[in-house]
Structure formats: structure tokens, C-alpha cells
N, C-alpha and C positions, 0 to 999 in steps of 0.2 A: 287481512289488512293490519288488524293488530299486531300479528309478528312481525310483517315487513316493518311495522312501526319500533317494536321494541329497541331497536339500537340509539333511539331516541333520545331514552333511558339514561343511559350509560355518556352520552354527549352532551347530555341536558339539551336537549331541543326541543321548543314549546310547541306542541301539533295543537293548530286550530281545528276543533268539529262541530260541525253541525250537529246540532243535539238530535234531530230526526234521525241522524242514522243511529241512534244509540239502540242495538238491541240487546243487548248482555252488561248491562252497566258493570257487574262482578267484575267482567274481562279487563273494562276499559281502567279501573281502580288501580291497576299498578305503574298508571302513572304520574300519580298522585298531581301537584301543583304544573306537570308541564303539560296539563289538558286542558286546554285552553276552550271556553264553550262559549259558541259567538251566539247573542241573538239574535230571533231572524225573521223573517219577513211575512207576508200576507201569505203566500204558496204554500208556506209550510206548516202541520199541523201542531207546532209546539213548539216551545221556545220564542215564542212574541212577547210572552209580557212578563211581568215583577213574579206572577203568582206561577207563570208555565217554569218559570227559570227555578224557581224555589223549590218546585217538586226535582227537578234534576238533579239541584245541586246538592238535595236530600239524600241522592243516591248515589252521589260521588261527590261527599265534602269535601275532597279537597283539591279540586277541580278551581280550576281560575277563568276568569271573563274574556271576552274578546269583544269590546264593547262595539255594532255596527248603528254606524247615525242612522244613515240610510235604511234601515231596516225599522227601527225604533219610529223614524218620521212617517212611513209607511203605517206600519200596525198603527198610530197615535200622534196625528199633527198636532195635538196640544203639546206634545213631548212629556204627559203625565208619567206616561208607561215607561220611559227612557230618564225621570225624575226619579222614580221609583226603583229600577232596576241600578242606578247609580246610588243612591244614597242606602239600600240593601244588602249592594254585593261588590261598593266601590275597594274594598280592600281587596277584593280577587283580581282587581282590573291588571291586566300586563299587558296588552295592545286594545286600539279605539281603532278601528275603520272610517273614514269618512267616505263622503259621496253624496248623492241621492240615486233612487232607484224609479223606474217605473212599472207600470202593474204585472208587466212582464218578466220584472228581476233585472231589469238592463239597467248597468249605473250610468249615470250625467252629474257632469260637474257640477255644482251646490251653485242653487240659482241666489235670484237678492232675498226671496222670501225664507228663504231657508236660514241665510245666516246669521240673521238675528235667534235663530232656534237651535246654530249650533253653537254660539256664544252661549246662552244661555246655559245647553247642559253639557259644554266642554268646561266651566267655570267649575262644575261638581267634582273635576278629575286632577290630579296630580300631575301638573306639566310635565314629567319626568315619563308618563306613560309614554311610548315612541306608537306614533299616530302612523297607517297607511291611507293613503289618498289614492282612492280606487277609482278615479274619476277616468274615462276614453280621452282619448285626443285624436286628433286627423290623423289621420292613417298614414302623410307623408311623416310627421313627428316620429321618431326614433329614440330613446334614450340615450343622452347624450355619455361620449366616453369620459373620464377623467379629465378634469383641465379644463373642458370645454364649455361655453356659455350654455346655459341652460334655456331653452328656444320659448320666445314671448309666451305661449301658450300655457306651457308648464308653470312658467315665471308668473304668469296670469293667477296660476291656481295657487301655489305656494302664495303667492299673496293672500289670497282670502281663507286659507285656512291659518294662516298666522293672525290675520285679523280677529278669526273667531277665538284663538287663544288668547287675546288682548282682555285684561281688567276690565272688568263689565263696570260702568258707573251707574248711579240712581235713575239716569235717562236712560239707560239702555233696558231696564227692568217692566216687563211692560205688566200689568196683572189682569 
């Protein structure tokens, strides 16, 4: 996997990894900032939390974030662990995942409980990070070509994740 990856390299193309499959970290080192290390969810034995991420990034400093909501709300619905792992390792950040997931890993669009929880820790991040919204849609939904209206459901969701990116005010802070 590594070689097929190295022309990465030479293109600058950021490969996101799941820390779990890390077994040679030495290997994974030469590619320095475009290793993107997403954190991750209940299933998986490492990379959940501030202190699993820290021993990683221990071993490939200079390794960048792939920040997943959904994963983070998972391991920690106070969003401690995803407070922590953002005010840690936010200068590694280059992409944020959005979604929610359930116990089986499957993503679903961010419900109303959620998005008060992603406002709160998308506020930690630097707008300029370019977010993927990993949320399903109906299976008739298609990604629209160029030009084309973007279909209510999509339209749906790009609303609430621009929402969570909106100025959090005093009311929205809950303690």
C-alpha cells in the first residue's frame, strides 16, 4: 500500500489513514504533513481519544489531522475528547469530516441533538479547513452535474452544516 501510495509524494496529495492500520510507522514517515490521521470511532482500538492520538503523532510528528465529528461524538457525547483532540492537535488540522455515525459505523445526517455539539466544536477550527459531509442520501439522489440545482435533500444538509459553522453567541454556549 505504501508504494502504491508514494506518488502521492511527488503530487502533494493528502492520504487520509486510519491510525489502526499503522503497523510500521518508520514506513509511513516519508510522508511527512501529507498523512493525514483521522480519528476514530468505537470499533476501532486506537485513535479515539486526545491521549490515543498523542501517542501516534509521537511517532509520526509530522503527520496532520483529519478531524471526524462523527467519530469523536461517538467515543464522547460530551465532545470532551473532540475539545481535547482540537485544541492539541488543531494546527495539524487539513480536513474535518462531518456526519454522525451508528454503533455499526454507518453514517446519518447530523440529527437536532447533534448540532448544537457541532457548532460548539467546529467554533475550535479555522474556517478555511474544507469540511466533507459524509452524510447518505436516498438512493434515488445522484450527485448533481455542473450547473445543476442541488436536490432539496443535499440543499437540506449544506444548510445545517453551514449552520454549525455560524458565530456561536453566549446563548448558544451551554456549560
Amino acid at each position: 500500500v505504501i508504494n502504491l501510495l508514494k506518488p502521492c509524494i511527488e503530487y502533494k496529495i493528502p492520504i487520509v489513514l486510519h491510525p489502526d492500520i499503522i503497523t510500521d510507522a518508520v514506513s509511513w514517515r516519508q510522508f511527512g504533513s501529507l498523512l493525514c490521521l483521522e480519528n476514530m470511532d468505537l470499533r476501532k482500538k486506537t485513535g479515539r481519544t486526545c491521549y490515543e492520538m498523542e501517542s501516534i503523532f509521537d511517532v509520526l510528528p509530522e503527520a496532520s489531522l483529519c478531524f471526524d465529528f462523527a467519530h469523536c461524538l461517538q467515543v464522547d457525547p460530551t465532545m470532551g475528547e473532540a475539545t481535547a483532540i482540537l485544541r492539541k492537535f488543531g494546527e495539524r488540522l487539513i480536513q474535518i469530516h462531518i456526519s454522525e455515525i451508528d454503533s455499526k459505523g454507518r453514517h446519518h445526517r447530523l440529527s437536532a441533538p447533534a448540532i448544537p455539539k457541532a457548532r460548539q466544536t467546529l467554533c475550535l477550527t479555522d474556517k478555511k479547513i474544507p469540511i466533507i459531509i459524509e452524510s447518505p442520501f436516498s438512493d434515488h439522489i445522484k450527485s448533481p452535474p455542473c450547473g445543476i440545482d442541488v436536490p432539496k435533500e443535499m440543499r437540506d444538509e449544506l444548510d445545517i452544516v453551514e449552520h454549525c459553522l455560524e458565530p456561536l453567541n453566549i446563548q448558544d454556549i451551554r456549560l
